[in-house]
C-alpha positions in Angstrom: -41.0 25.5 -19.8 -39.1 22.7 -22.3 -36.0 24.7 -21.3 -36.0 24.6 -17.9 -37.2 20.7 -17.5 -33.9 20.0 -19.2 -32.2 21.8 -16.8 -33.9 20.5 -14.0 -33.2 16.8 -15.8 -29.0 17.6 -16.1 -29.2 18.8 -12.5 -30.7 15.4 -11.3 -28.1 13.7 -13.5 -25.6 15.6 -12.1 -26.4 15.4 -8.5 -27.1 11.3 -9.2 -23.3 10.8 -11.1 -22.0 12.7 -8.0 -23.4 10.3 -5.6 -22.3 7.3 -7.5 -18.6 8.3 -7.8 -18.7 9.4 -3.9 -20.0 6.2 -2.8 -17.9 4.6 -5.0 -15.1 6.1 -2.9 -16.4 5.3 0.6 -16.7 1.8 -0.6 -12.9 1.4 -1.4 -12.2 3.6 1.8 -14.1 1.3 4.0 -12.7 -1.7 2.1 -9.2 -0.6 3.2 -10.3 -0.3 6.7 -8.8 -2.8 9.3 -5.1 -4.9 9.5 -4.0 -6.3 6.9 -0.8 -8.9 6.4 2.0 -9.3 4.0 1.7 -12.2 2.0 4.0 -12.3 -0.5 5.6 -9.4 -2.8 4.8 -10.4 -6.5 6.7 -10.1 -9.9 5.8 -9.0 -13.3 7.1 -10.5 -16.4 6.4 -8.5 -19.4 6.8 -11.5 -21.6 4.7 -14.0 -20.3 2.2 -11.0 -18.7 1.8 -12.9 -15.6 2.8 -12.3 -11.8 5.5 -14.6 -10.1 6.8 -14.9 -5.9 9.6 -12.5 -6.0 12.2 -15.0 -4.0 14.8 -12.3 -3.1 11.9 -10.7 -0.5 10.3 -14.6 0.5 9.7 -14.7 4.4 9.3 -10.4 4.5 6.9 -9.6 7.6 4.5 -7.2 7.6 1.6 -5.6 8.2 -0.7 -2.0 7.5 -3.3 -0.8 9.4 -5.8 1.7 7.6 -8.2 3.2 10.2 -10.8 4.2 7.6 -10.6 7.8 8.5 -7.6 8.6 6.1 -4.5 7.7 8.8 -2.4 4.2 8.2 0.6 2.8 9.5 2.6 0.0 7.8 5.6 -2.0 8.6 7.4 -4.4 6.7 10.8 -6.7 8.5 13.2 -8.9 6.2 12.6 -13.0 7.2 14.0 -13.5 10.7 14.1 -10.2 11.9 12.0 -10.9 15.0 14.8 -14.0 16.1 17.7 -11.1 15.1 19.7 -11.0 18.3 22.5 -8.2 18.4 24.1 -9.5 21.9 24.4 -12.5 20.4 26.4 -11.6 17.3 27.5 -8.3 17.3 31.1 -9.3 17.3 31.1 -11.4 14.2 29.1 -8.6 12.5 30.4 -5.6 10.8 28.4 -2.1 11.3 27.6 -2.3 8.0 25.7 -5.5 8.2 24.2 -4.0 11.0 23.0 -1.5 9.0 21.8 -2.8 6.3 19.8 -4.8 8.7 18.1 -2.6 10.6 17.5 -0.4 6.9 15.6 -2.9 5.8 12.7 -2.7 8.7 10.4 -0.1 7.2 8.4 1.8 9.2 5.5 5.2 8.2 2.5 6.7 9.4 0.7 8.6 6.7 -2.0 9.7 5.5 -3.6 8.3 2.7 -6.9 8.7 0.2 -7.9 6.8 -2.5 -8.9 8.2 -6.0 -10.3 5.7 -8.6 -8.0 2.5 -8.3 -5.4 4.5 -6.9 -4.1 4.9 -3.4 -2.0 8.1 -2.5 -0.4 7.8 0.6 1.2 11.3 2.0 4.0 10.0 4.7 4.1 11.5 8.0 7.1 10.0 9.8 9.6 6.9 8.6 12.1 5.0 9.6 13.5 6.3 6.2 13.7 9.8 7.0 14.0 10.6 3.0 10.8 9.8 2.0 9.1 12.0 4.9 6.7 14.2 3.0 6.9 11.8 0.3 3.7 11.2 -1.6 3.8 7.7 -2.2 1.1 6.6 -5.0 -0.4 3.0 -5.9 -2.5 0.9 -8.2 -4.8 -1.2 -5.5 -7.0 -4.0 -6.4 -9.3 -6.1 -4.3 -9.9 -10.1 -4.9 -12.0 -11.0 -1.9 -10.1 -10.2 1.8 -6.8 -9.9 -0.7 -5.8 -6.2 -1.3 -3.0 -6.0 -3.8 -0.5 -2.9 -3.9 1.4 -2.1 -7.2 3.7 1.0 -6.6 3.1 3.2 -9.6 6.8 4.0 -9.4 9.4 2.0 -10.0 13.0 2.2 -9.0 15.7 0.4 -11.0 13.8 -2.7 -11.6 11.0 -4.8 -12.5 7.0 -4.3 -11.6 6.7 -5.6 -8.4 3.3 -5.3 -6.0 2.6 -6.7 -2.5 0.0 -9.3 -1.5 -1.8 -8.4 1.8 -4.4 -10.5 3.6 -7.1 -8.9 6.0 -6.5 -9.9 9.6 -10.1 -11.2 10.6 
């Protein structure tokens, strides 16, 4: 009789820890859901432990657009790139400036799902054609309508994360 209280007790406890951790999960799900707006992209000093404006990336565009059933879209332009006119100065410009223009206008659709503090995003289709399939992962942290975005990997260079603000 003792014995199978307890087990009917760990079951409960079970069955309640489950809940807890899946609505834990909607609630960051439906947190991401809507447009969101680039801000700012963000710094980390080591020494001083505290975030800076990254001033190579100032002016950047962008925006992500979760749909809260696991599908997001994201696009990010360097400052100007909307009053970027080709006819205007494609003679002065080399193809290589060109280029690295256009490079630097990111565009994926992925799918995404969020574990913990963490974000995974699986990409679907880029303007980056290397990092289709790529499973892109992310620390995320909310501070009101700010979401902020740390990419857990980083590539020749300092911690950076991105600053978004929900669209109302």
């Amino acid at each position: 009789m003792k014995l199978s209280r307890n087990i009917y007790c760990l079951l409960f406890l079970l069955l309640f820890v489950s809940a807890k951790s899946q609505k834990k999960t909607a609630t960051s799900v439906e947190q991401f859901k809507g447009l969101w707006i680039l801000d700012k992209y963000e710094l980390y000093d080591s020494i001083s432990k505290k975030w800076s404006t990254e001033t190579a990336r100032m002016g950047y565009n962008g925006y992500i657009l979760f749909d809260g059933n696991g599908h997001m879209a994201l696009q990010i332009t360097p400052a100007e790139y909307a009053d970027f006119d080709i006819n205007k100065r494609k003679d002065s410009l080399g193809i290589k400036v060109l280029a690295n223009y256009y490079n630097n206008n990111l565009i994926f659709f992925a799918n995404y799902k969020v574990d913990g503090n963490e974000i995974e995003h699986e990409v679907l289709s880029s303007t980056n054609p290397e990092s289709i399939g790529a499973i892109l992962k992310r620390d995320f942290e909310f501070k009101g309508k700010t979401l902020y975005l740390t990419p857990k990997t980083r590539f020749n260079g300092p911690k950076i994360r991105m600053k978004w603000v929900k669209v109302q």
